[in-house]
C-alpha positions in Angstrom: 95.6 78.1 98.5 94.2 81.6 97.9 93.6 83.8 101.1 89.8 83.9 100.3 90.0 79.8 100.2 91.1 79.4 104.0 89.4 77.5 106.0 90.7 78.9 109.5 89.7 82.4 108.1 86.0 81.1 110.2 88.3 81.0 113.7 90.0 83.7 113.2 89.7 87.1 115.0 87.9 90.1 113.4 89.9 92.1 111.6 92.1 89.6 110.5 90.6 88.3 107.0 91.3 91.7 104.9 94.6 92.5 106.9 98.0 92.9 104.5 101.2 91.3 106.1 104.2 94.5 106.5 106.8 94.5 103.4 110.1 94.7 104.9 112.8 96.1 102.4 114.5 93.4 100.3 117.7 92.2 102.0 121.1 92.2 101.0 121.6 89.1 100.6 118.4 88.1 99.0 119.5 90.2 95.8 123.2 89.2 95.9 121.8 85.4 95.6 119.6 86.4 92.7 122.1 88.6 90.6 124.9 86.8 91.6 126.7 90.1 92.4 128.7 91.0 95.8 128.9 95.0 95.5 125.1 96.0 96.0 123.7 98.9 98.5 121.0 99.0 100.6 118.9 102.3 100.9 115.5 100.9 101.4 115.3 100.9 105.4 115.7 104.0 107.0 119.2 101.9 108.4 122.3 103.8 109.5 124.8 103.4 107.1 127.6 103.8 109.8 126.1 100.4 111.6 126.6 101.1 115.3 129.1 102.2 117.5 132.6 100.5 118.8 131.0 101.0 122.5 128.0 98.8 121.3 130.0 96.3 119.6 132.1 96.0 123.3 128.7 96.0 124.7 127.7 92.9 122.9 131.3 90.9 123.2 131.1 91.6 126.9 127.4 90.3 127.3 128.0 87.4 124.9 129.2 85.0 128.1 125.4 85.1 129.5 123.7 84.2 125.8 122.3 80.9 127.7 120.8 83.4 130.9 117.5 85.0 130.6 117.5 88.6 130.0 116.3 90.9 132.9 112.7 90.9 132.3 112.0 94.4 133.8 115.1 95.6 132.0 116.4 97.6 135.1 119.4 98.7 134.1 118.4 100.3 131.0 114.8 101.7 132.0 116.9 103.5 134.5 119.3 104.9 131.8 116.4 106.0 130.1 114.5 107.2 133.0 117.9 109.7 133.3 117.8 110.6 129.6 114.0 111.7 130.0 113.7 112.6 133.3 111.0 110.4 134.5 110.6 108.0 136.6 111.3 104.1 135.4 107.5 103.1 136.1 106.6 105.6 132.9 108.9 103.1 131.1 107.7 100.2 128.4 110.3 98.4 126.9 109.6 97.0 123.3 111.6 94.6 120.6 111.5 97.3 118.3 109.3 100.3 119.2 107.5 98.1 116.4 106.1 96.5 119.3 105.4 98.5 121.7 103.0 100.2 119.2 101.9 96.9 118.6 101.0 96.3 122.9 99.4 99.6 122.6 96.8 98.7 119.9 96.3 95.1 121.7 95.4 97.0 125.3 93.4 100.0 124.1 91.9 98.6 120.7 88.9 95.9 120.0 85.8 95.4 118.1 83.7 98.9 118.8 86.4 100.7 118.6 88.2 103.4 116.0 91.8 104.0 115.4 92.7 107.4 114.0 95.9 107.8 111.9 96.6 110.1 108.3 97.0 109.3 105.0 100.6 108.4 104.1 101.1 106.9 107.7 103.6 104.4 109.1 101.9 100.9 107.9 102.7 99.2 111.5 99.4 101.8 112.6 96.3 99.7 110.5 97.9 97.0 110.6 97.6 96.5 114.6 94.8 98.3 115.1 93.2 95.9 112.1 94.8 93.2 114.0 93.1 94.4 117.5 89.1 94.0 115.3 89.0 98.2 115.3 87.8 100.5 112.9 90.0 102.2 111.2 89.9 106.2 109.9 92.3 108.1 108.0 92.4 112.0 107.7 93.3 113.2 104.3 97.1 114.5 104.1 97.9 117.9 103.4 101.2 118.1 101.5 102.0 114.5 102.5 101.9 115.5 105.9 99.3 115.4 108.9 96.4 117.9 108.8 95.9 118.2 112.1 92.2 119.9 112.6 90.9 117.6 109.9 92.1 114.4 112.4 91.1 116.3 115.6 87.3 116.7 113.7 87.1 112.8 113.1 87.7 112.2 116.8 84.4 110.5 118.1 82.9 108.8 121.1 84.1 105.7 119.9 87.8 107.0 119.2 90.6 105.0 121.4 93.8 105.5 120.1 95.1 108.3 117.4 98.6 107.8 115.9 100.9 110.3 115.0 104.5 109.8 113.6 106.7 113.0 113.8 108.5 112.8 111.4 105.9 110.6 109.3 107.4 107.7 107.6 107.6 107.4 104.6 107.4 110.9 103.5 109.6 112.5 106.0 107.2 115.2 106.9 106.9 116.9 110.6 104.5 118.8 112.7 105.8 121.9 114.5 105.7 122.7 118.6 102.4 124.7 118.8 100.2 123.1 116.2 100.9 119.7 118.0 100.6 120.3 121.3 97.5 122.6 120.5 96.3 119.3 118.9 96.9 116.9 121.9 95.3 119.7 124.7 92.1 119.5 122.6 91.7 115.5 122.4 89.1 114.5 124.7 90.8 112.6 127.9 89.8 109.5 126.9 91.9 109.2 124.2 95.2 108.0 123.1 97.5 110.1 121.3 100.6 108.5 120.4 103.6 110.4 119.3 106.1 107.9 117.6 109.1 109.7 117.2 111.4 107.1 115.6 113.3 109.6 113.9 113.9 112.4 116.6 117.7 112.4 116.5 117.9 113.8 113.0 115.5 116.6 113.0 117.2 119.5 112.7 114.0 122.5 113.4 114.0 125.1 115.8 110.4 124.6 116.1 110.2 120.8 116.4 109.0 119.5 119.2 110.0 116.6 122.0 106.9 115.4 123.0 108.6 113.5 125.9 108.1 117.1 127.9 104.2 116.7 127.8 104.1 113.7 129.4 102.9 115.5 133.1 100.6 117.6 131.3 98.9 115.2 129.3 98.6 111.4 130.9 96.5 110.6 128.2 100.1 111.1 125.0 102.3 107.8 125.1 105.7 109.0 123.1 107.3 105.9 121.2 111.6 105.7 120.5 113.5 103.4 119.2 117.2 102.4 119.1 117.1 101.1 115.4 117.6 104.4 113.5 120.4 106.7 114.5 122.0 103.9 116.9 122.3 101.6 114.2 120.7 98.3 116.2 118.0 97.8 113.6 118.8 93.9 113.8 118.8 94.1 117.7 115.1 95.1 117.8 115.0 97.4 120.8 112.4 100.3 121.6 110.5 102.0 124.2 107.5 104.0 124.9 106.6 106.8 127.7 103.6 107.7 129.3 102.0 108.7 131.8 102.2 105.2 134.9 99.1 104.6 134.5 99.2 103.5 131.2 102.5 102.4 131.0 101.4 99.3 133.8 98.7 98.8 131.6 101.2 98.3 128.9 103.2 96.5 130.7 100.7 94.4 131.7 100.7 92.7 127.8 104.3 93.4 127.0 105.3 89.5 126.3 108.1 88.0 129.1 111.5 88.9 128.4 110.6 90.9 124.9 113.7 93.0 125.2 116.8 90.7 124.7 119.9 91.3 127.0 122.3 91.7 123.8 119.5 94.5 122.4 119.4 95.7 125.9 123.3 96.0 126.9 123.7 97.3 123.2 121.3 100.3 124.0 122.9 101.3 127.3 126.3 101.7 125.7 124.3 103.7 122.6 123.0 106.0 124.8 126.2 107.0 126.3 127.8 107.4 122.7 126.8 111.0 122.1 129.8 110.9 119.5 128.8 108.9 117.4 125.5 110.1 117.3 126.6 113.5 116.3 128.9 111.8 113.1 125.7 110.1 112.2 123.8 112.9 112.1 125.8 115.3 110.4 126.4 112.3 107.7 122.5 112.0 107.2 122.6 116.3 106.6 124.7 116.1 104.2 123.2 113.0 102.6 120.6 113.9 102.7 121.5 117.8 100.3 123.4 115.2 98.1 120.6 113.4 97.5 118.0 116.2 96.8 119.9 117.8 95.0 120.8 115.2 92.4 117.2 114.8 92.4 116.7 119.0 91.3 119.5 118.3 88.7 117.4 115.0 87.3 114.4 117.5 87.1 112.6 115.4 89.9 110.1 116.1 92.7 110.8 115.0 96.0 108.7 115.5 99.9 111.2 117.6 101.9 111.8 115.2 104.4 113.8 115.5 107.6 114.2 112.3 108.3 117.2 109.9 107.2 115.4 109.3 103.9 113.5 111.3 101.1 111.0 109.8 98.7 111.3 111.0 95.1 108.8 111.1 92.7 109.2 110.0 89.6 106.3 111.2 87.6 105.4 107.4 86.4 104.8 104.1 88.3 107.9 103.1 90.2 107.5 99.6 90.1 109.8 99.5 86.9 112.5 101.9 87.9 112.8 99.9 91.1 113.4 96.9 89.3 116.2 98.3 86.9 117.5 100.0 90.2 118.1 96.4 91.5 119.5 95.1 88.6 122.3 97.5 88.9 122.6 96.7 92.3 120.7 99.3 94.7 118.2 98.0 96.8 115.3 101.0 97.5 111.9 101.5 98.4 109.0 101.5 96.6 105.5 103.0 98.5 102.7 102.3 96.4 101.5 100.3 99.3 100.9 103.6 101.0 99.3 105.3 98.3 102.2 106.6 96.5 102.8 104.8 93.4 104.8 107.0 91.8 107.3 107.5 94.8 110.5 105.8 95.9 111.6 106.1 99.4 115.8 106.2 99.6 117.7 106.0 102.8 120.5 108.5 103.2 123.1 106.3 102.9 127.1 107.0 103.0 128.3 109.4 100.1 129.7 107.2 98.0 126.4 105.0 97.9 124.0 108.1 97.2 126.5 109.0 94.2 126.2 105.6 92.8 122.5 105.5 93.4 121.6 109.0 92.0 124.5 107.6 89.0 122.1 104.5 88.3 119.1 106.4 88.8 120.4 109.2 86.4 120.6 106.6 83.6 116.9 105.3 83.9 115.0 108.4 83.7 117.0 110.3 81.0 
């Protein structure tokens, strides 16, 4: 049955008829089944090639025993940890499963029919998607250099304007905003609004002018500030995340957030990650220089990429990547096309471990020769 041809479309909320579900990456194991191959890499979800820490893996064995208990629902023990990390108090705390969700809460308690979500071309896909989800109007500012023009997405902002997202760095071109320009940007939003900083990737920006949002948070109760553990902690599969804001909003949000949506394996997994500042700093320093290898096999292919400071860089190939993704497969690496966010010509690659980038940049070498 087509999409058009539903009967429930009738029931369903606004918003929902014209929405696109999210691609996730192609997994592992999906490809392996297909090719009937057992050696193939993964760079097509921002993931940390390291996995996670020894700490979290003794986290998880020791909290394995109460796998039949209900988590904590308020998550004491790790809003607390976080509450020391940012230096606020636990009430400014949302916990999310994945900050996937808590993005998602936001757009359910400040987003209906009436109302206009603002976000920039080339942003995370999670933004339309729940705000579409939610019945509001949706606005995208034009990008400048695949990043966020500021003034042009402060000049959209309207009377009917609830929520404006920002990812810093944007995913997935890697992009950032510096300290003044965003903070100029959030003092002149009207009160009213939303400005949400999601700053999945935080840990591996490495600019002397990028900012922590988290340190606005008194000045501003109208900025929430997303995180998530899935990226440089390696607990993508844990689905853990968290917003801050002002308390206010944050028992607004909580006031949505679903019982028991943070898990107590996710949950006993993050405290141990944020007291592993070792491994961390490995994983960082293997994204840096993952990230020059891959760039620069991409300058010695004669290829365009979007400086990115992320833990992934998408390439351009200077033709529809559709079919270079597919012979990438074939020979075993899993990557990411974004012609879904307006970028058909780009792949997005994870930094992954050196050996993997070589044989990615070796299969990728062959292809456009």
């Amino acid at each position: 049955m087509s999409k058009s041809s539903n009967p429930f479309l009738e029931i369903t909320a606004p918003g929902i008829e014209h929405l696109r579900p999210y691609v996730p990456g192609k997994p592992v194991s999906e490809l392996e089944r297909e090719l009937g191959i057992s050696d193939s890499i993964k760079l097509a979800s921002n993931e940390n090639p390291l996995g996670c820490s020894d700490r979290v893996r003794q986290a998880i064995a020791a909290e394995w025993p109460q796998i039949s208990r209900y988590p904590d629902g308020g998550g004491f023990g790790l809003r607390n940890a976080l509450s020391k990390k940012h230096d606020l108090d636990p009430v400014c705390i949302t916990l999310g499963n994945g900050s996937n969700d808590v993005l998602d809460i936001i757009a359910r308690v400040f987003l209906a029919p009436g109302y206009e979500s603002l976000f920039s071309q080339y942003a995370f896909a999670v933004y339309p998607i729940s705000s579409q989800a939610a019945g509001a109007t949706l606005r995208v500012s034009p990008a400048i250099d695949y990043g966020y023009d500021l003034e042009a997405l402060l000049n959209m902002v309207g009377g009917k304007t609830r929520v404006v997202w920002i990812a810093n760095p944007n995913n997935p071109t890697g992009t950032w905003v510096n300290d003044k320009t965003l903070e100029n940007f959030i003092a002149s939003v009207p009160a009213n609004v939303i400005v949400v900083v999601d700053e999945a990737y935080i840990e591996y920006v490495d600019q002397p002018d990028y900012p922590d949002a988290s340190r606005w948070l008194a000045k501003y109760p109208n900025l929430i500030v997303t995180r998530t553990f899935s990226k440089v902690y390696g607990l993508a599969s844990l689905r853990i995340g968290y917003a801050l804001s002002h308390p206010d909003v944050a028992d607004l949000l909580n006031r949505v957030r679903q019982p028991f949506n943070a898990n107590s394996l996710a949950m006993a997994a993050a405290l141990a990650a944020l007291g592993d500042d070792a491994f961390v700093n490995r994983s960082v320093e293997v994204n840096r220089a993952g990230l020059a290898q891959l760039t620069a096999g991409f300058e010695q292919l004669g290829l365009e990429y979007i400086p990115s400071v992320g833990n992934f860089v998408a390439v351009n190939l200077g033709r529809p990547a559709d079919a270079i993704d597919q012979a990438l497969l074939r020979a075993g690496c899993i990557t990411r096309p974004i012609a879904a966010y307006g970028l058909p010509n780009h792949l997005r690659i994870t930094v992954g471990r050196a050996e993997e980038n070589a044989r990615f940049l070796s299969a990728l070498g062959k292809l456009v020769d």
